[in-house]
Structures are given as structure tokens and as C-alpha cells.
Steps between C-alpha positions, in 0.01 A plus 500: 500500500555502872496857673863614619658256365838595321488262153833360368537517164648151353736538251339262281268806381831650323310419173147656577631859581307789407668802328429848498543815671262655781402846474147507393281707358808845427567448882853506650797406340631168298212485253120535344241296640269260298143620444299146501210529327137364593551185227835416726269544818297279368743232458493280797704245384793713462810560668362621907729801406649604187784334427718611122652191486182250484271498247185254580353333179154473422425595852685213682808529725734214495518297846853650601315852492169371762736256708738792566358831483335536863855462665607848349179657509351738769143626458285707725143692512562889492470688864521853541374521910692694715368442798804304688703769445280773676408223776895493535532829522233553729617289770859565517356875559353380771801345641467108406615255242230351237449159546699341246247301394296830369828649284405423095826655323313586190263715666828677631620506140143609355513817714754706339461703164689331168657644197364286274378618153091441479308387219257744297192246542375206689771249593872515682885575400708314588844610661749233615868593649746448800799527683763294625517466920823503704396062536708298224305450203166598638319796353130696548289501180156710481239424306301817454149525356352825436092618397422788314503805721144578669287801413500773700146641726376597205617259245373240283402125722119380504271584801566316805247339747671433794342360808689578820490219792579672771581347878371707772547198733616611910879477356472784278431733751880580554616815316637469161237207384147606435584847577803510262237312225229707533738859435616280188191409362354921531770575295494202281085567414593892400771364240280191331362637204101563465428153303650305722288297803564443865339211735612512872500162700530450875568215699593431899334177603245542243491723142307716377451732150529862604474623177414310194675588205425857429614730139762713656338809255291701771537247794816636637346621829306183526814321478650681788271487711503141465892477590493722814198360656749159555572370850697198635248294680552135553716166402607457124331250287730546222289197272139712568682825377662313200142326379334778529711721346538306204117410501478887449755549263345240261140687572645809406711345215590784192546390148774664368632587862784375695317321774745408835479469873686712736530344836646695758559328787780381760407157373462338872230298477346389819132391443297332244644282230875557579666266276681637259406264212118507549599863476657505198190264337275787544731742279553216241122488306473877488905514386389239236157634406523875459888539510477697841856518596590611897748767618601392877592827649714404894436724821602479850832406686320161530441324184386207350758534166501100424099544471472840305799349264278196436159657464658735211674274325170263466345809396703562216613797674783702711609586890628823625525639866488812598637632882425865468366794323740526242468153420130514475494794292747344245252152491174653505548849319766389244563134406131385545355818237769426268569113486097432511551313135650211404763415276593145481287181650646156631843656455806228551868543502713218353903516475692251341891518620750351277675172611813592323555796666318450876489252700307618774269736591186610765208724413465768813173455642174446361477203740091450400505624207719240278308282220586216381724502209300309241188743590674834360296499201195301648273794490256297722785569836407776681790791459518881618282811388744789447347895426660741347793684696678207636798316486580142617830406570620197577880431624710218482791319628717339229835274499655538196769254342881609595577678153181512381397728188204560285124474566352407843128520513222558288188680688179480399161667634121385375163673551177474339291830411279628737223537287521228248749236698708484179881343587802726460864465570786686542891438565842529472906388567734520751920516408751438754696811393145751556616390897614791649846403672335536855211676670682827558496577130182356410193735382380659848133413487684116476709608837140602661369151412833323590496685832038410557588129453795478758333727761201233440726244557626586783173535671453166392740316704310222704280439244522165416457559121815709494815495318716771515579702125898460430676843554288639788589800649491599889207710555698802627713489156057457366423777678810717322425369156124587514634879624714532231239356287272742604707801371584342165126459439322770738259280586348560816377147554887350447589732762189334731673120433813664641330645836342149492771278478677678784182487757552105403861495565474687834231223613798237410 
């Protein structure tokens, strides 16, 4: 389907709607969700989401079902970066406006905690619900996908091997880059636990292996003495410091492990290979090969996002930034420990609206990461890796009918095993009356992602992909919401949006 496009429904689907009701997996209200199991994975010729009311024979779906399906269909690969939001936040600290070209809404929706309920194993929940906005007819539905929660320090994951690529190039000189990733990483090497393994990876205009991958067990002093004795020197070859680092990731390579690149860089590449795709070729073999996935972590109030988002995402991996200490310590010294495993491989997203009961809507971001409708369960089309402790939301905009009443969308998410790349599937319903009657009264973690989305599109404005979301808010009324927000929920990073959306409408 084409990207930010808003797709009419035509009436003459009446016939093919879907029934149901979307509240998967015991989450929210309006009913149970609908365990697939791995036969129904397996079942590419069915349905591209559940739908009650069809039942395929002998495998086949009748030529109504494949001529019409992909006009009510909206499927995307799973993204849980947050590094567009911190970016944001970053610069309007600093006194400027993000380039609208650099605001992804769904890394502004990613950054908040959920309520959703989490699954005991492997796999997602699914939670689907919404609220009516102050625009006729329009409403905000979130899809919200949920791992099991992540061990603690001490807690049950494999070993991880991680190879850190770190830039020491001439820009990372200026306080709170290498400086700020160096204090992270000291802490970070006390808290790893004594079977997992360490490589350390330079680069400026050339790379080289510090420190090949070393047992943490009894190298701990080793392993700091390796992080201080970094120095910005020259240039950044970004390519030289991702080949190499990979080259000793797969050297150092851990059955049984987690094996994953950590680059840490401001992502400005200025000598050497510098295009991005040639780039991105050098992750794809090891990615492939060994199942080496990348965490991009951003520094520096100059920063190459649109390259760090890419690099990840061909890396089967995630993007964060971090500004300061706080930040760092939170990346580093929490979620990197903890969320070191992996739940769910070539995860994809697909939500199937009713054409009864909508007849428009728009998915909220995830610009480059949408997938082709008929791919959902082509296993073969690259997804999203998703560990355990997150949630994915995803938000849309959606038109109902004048009157309208009963189901509106059936949501469903697919992921192979880690280990064994075995298909599963999970989903669930959607009932007009599980709307709350408008924002104000829906769930407050809902509010918090209502209020992400429209602060993100605001700061999206002059963008050419953007379309404003029906019901927006000005940002001081924003900035008010996210205060109150932050009281309902005590949430000290709601509270942070608020102080954030009010440095943005001062710069207005």
C-alpha cells in the first residue's frame, strides 16, 4: 500500500466484513483475545488477519477475499527505537526545532511505559482500545504489543557476547559523548554477569580491536582499562568501524550466547565508504549468518539519526540516544543487562479494519517500516526482533461510519521463535462501544500516547509526508494534559514530555 495515504473504504466490501471484538490476550475491556496456534501460523493461505466470518476451504480463498483484502489491511515490521524522541528532546533543550524531516512518531510513542498485561513465555499480548477525539467521527485506536517481562541482574537470559564499536573520531571530543560512554560502560562491565564476554572496537578514520572478546569472569580490570585508555583522535569512518566490528563479533561468536553489536557513535560519517547502503551490506552477511543483531546507541547534539535508524534496522536491531548521564545510565546499566535476550524474530503487525464500520483510517508513523500486505505471513520478509521488556504500540487514525456499531478491526501480530524460527500468532477484536467517549476519559497510559503522537506531529509540520491527526490539540493545552498526566501516573518521564512540549512551544 502507499505510505500516508488515507484508504477509502468502498462500500461494496459491506459483504466481506470481519466480526469480532478487540481486546486480546485478557487485555482491556470489550473482550478475550484469540490465541492462534502454530498450525494457524502456518496457514498462509488464510485470511491476512483473522476474520470470524470467513472460513477458507481446503486452503483456498475465494477471489472476492485476494481482490479486496489489501484495501482494508495495514501491516508493518515491529520497531521499538527511541531514538527520535531523545534527538527531539535534545535539541529543543538546546534552544532549536528538530528538523521535521528527523521526527518518527512511533519512536515518540515507543518511549513511554504501557499497561499492558505480558505473556508468561516467548511471544506478545495483544491489547487493542481507543477513544473518541473532539473531530466528528474520527477516533485514536492503539494497538499494544507486550513481551514477557525481562529478568532482573541476576536473572535467568543466556550469556551475552557483545562487541562494542565505539567512535572516538575528533567529534566526540565534546563533553557528554565519549566521556558520557565511557562512565556508562565502567558501570555497565561491574553489572554483566561473570559468563558473559566483552570485545571493544574503535574506529576514527580507521578501526581497530582493542580488546577481543574476553570472559567477563576475572577480566574485569582488563576490561577497564581498556575503556579509559579511549581518546578522540581523528575523522570517523563509520563503514571501517562497522566491518570490523562485526568481523570480530563473528570471530568471537558464542554458541548458546546472544551475540550483538553496540555501536556508539554520533553517526556522522565523514571518511571512508560513506554511503549508507554499502554500509548497511556489511551488517547484512553477519545479520544473516550468525544472527548478530545491532543496538545503535545516538550521542552528541549533532547527529546522524536517518543513518543510525537505518544501520539498526538492517541489523535486525534497535536505536536509542542518550544526552546525559541519566540517560546513559538507564541504556547502558539497565535496559542493555536486562533486554540482552530475545523474544520474538521477524515480528510483523497486521490490522484488518472493518469496512462496515470504518471508512477511513492512517497508521501513525512507522514511515520505513510498513510491509506489504500480502507478505504478513511470508516468513521470508524481513520483520522486527523484539526482547523481553518491551512494548510496541502502534496508533491510529480512524473515520468511522455516522452511527456506526459493532466490530472495527481485527489486530494481529506474528513472530517466529528465536531459537527454532517456528511461526506463532496472536490477536484480537475491536467494538465500537470499548471507545471511550473522548480522550479525557480514556485509560491514562492511552492519554500519554494520545498526547506523544500529537506533540510528534506537531514537530512535524513542513515535512512533506505530513498529515495532520483529526482532533489535535494546541501544544500549550499538550503541555497541560501531559502535567496532569504526569500526576495521575507519577511518572517522571510524562512529566519530562510536558517540560518538553513547552521549550517547543516557546520556540513557536
Amino acid at each position: 500500500m502507499d505510505r500516508y495515504r488515507t484508504r477509502r473504504l468502498r462500500a461494496a466490501l459491506l459483504a466481506l466484513t470481519a466480526t469480532g471484538g478487540l481486546l486480546l490476550t485478557g487485555c482491556g475491556a470489550g473482550g478475550s483475545g484469540d490465541s492462534s496456534s502454530t498450525d494457524r501460523a502456518n496457514g498462509a493461505s488464510a485470511f491476512p488477519a483473522p476474520a470470524p466470518e470467513y472460513s477458507p476451504g481446503n486452503g483456498e480463498r475465494d477471489d472476492a477475499s485476494r481482490d479486496t483484502a489489501p484495501d482494508h489491511l495495514s501491516t508493518f515490521a515491529l520497531d521499538v527505537d527511541t531514538a527520535s524522541y531523545g534527538y527531539a528532546r535534545r535539541t529543543l533543550a538546546d534552544g532549536q526545532r528538530p528538523d521535521p524531516s528527523t521526527i518518527r512518531p512511533e519512536e515518540f510513542v515507543n518511549s513511554f511505559r504501557q499497561d499492558y498485561e505480558r505473556p508468561d513465555g516467548n511471544g506478545f499480548t495483544v491489547t487493542v482500545d481507543g477513544a473518541r477525539t473532539d473531530e466528528k467521527d474520527w477516533s485514536l485506536v492503539r494497538v499494544g504489543l507486550a513481551t514477557r517481562n525481562a529478568a532482573g541482574p541476576s536473572g535467568e537470559r543466556p550469556p551475552a557476547a557483545l562487541t562494542f564499536v565505539i567512535d572516538i573520531s575528533g567529534s566526540m571530543s565534546e563533553p557528554g559523548r565519549l566521556d558520557l560512554a565511557q562512565k556508562s560502560l565502567d558501570v555497565m562491565t561491574d553489572r554483566l554477569r561473570d559468563d558473559d564476554s566483552v570485545a571493544i572496537v574503535t574506529f576514527s578514520d580507521k578501526a581497530e580491536t582493542v580488546l577481543p572478546m574476553t570472559r567477563i569472569d576475572a577480566n574485569r580490570d582488563k576490561i577497564h582499562a581498556a575503556i579509559d585508555s579511549l581518546e578522540p583522535t581523528f575523522s570517523t569512518n563509520l563503514a571501517a568501524g562497522v566491518e570490523t566490528g562485526y568481523a570480530t563479533a563473528v570471530k568471537g561468536l558464542r554458541e548458546g550466547a546472544t551475540n550483538r553489536v553496540v555501536l556508539i557513535s554520533d553517526a556522522l560519517a565523514n571518511n571512508g565508504d560513506t554511503d549508507p547502503d554499502a554500509i548497511l551490506d556489511r551488517i547484512d552477511g553477519a545479520r544473516r549468518e550468525h544472527g548478530i543483531t545491532l543496538f545503535g546507541v545516538g550521542v552528541g547534539s549533532d547527529y546522524g539519526d536517518a543513518l543510525m535508524e537505518r544501520l539498526a534496522d538492517k541489523g535486525d536491531g534497535h536505536t536509542t540516544y542518550v544526552s546525559d548521564a541519566k540517560d546513559a545510565r538507564e541504556v547502558f546499566c539497565e535496559q542493555l543487562p536486562q533486554n540482552i535476550d530475545l523474544t520474538a524474530r521477524d515480528a510483523k503487525a497486521q490490522v484488518a479494519f472493518d469496512p462496515e464500520t470504518v471508512t477511513d483510517f492512517r497508521l501513525v508513523g512507522y514511515d520505513n517500516r510498513r510491509v506489504a500486505d500480502d507478505d504478513f505471513r511470508d516468513d521470508r520478509v524481513d520483520g522486527g526482533e523484539v526482547g523481553p521488556g518491551h512494548t510496541v504500540t502502534a496508533l491510529y487514525a480512524v473515520r468511522t461510519r455516522p452511527g456506526a456499531d459493532g466490530h472495527l478491526a481485527t489486530a494481529t501480530v506474528r513472530w517466529q521463535d528465536p531459537e527454532t524460527r517456528t511461526p506463532h500468532e496472536e490477536s484480537g477484536q475491536l467494538e465500537s462501544d470499548s471507545l471511550a467517549d473522548s480522550l479525557g476519559s480514556a485509560s491514562p497510559r492511552l492519554q500519554v500516547t494520545a498526547v506523544a503522537a500529537y506533540f510528534a506531529d506537531a514537530l512535524r509540520r513542513g515535512d512533506d509526508r505530513w498529515s495532520p491527526l483529526p482532533g489535535a490539540p494546541r501544544l500549550s493545552e499538550l503541555a497541560d494534559r501531559a502535567d496532569t498526566l504526569a500526576d495521575i501516573t507519577e511518572d517522571r518521564a510524562v512529566r519530562q514530555l510536558a517540560d518538553t512540549i513547552r521549550q517547543a512551544r516557546h520556540l513557536e
